[in-house]
N, C-alpha and C positions, 0 to 999 in steps of 0.2 A: 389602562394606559393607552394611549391615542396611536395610533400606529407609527404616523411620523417620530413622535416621540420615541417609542419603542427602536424602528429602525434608526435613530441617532444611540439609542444605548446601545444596542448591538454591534455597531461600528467601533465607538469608541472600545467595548470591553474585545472585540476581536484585534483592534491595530494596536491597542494596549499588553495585551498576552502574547502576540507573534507564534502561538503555537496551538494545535487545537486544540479546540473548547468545545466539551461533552454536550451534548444539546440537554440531556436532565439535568446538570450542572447551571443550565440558564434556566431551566426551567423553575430551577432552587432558586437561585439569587431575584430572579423574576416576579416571582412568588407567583407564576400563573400554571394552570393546567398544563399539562405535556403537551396532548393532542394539540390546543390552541397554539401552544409556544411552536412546537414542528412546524404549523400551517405556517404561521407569520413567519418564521425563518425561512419557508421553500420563496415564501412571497420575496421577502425581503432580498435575498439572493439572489433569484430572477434579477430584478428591479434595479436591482446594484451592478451585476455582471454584465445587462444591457448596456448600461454605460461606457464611454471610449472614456475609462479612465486607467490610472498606473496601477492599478491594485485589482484584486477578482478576488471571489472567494470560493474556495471550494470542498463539496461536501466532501466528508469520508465518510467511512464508515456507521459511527453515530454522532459525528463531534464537523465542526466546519473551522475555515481557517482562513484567514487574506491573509494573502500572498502579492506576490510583486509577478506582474506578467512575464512571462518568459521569452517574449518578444524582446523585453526592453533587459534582460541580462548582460547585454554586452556592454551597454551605457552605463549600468550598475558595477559591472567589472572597471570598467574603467573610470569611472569616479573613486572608488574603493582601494583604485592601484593593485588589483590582484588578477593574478590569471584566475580564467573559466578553470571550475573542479575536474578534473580529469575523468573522463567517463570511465565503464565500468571495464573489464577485460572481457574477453570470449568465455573464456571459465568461469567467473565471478557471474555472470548471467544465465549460464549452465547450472553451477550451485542455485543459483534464485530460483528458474523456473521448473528444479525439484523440488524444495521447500515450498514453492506459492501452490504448487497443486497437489502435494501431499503432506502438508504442516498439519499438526507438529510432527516434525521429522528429525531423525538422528544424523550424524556425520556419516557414521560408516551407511547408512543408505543414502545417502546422497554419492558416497564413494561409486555405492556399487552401480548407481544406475550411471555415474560418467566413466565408472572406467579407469580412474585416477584419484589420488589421493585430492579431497577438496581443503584440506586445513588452512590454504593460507586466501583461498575464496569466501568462505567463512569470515576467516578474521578480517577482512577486506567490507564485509555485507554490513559487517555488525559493527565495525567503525563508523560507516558511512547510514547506518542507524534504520539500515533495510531488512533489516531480521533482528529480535532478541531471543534471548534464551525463555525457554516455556516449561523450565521445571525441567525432571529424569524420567527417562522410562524406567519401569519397573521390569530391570530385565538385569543379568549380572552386568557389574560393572559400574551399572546405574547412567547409561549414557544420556549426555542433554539432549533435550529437546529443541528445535529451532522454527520458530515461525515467522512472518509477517510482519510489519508495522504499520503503523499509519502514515507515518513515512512513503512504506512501500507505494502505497496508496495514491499519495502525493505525488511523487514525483512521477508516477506510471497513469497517473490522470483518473484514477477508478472510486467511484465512492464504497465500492464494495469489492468483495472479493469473487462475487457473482458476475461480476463485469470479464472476470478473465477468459480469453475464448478458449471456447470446449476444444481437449484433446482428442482425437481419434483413436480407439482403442487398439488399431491394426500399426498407430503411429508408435507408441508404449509397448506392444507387440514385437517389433524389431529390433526394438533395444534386447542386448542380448548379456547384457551384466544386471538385470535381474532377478536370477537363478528364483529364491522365493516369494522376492518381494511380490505384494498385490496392491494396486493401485486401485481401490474401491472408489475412491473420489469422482475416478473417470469416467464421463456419461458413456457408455455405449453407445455406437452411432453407425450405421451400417454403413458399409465401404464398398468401393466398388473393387473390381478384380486386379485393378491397374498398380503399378509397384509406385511406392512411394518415390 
């Protein structure tokens, strides 16, 4: 298939879906190679996003997605007659950014590292389609599990989860609600003597 051509399917089958779309999922309906289908998608992306146009696409994880620029939201809002979505609370970002760097994670350790009960942060994350449930721990009780979306992803601009900046282990260190929790995830990173 001719590239130009290629990049008119890709458009249409992305502004046709409004939701991502797995890159081996194109690679299927494509009928081409992986490796080829990736290259001509990072191409095509570029190529597209260079453009001063209303739409961008962007990667996640393993799947990409157009979207409407976030510049032009407020003209969006207001052709649509609706208020801008109401950002997220203090707490409801506190619940997130323990889940995003130790997913999948339980509720009561997300309690323990804020200190407060997160149940209605939680319900808040998982409306707004920033966390799902990831199955139970194998522990009494059987507590859920909570991770990430591609969502998260989106809306926090990351194509990965690799993108998040590294914690300081002396920063997790001061947190003093948890007792035995271990954050293995966290790179080690030497600190210097100075108090946070």
């Amino acid at each position: 298939m001719k590239k130009q051509t290629l990049y008119g399917v890709l458009e249409s089958i992305l502004f046709a879906m409004g939701t991502p779309v797995e890159i081996d999922k194109l690679s299927e309906v494509l009928l081409e190679d992986f490796g080829d289908v990736k290259n001509d998608i990072n191409e095509f992306v570029d190529i597209f996003n260079k453009e001063n146009r209303g739409l961008k696409i962007v990667r996640l994880d393993r799947s990409i997605q157009m979207v409407s620029r976030s510049e032009h939201h407020s003209y969006i809002a207001k052709m649509l007659e609706t208020k801008s979505q109401k950002g997220l609370s203090q707490s409801a970002l506190e619940a997130l950014s323990v889940i995003a760097y130790n997913q999948p994670v339980t509720k009561a350790m997300v309690d323990a590292v804020r200190g407060v009960d997160s149940y209605n942060s939680i319900v808040r994350l998982l409306e707004r389609e920033l966390i799902e449930q990831r199955g139970r721990l194998d522990a009494p009780g059987r507590p859920m599990l909570y991770g990430t979306t591609s969502e998260f992803l989106r809306v926090f601009g990351l194509e990965s989860l690799d993108e998040l900046p590294k914690l300081e282990r002396k920063l997790m260190d001061s947190i003093g609600h948890t007792d035995n929790l271990t954050f293995s995830d966290l790179e080690q990173e030497p600190t210097e003597e100075s108090d946070l």
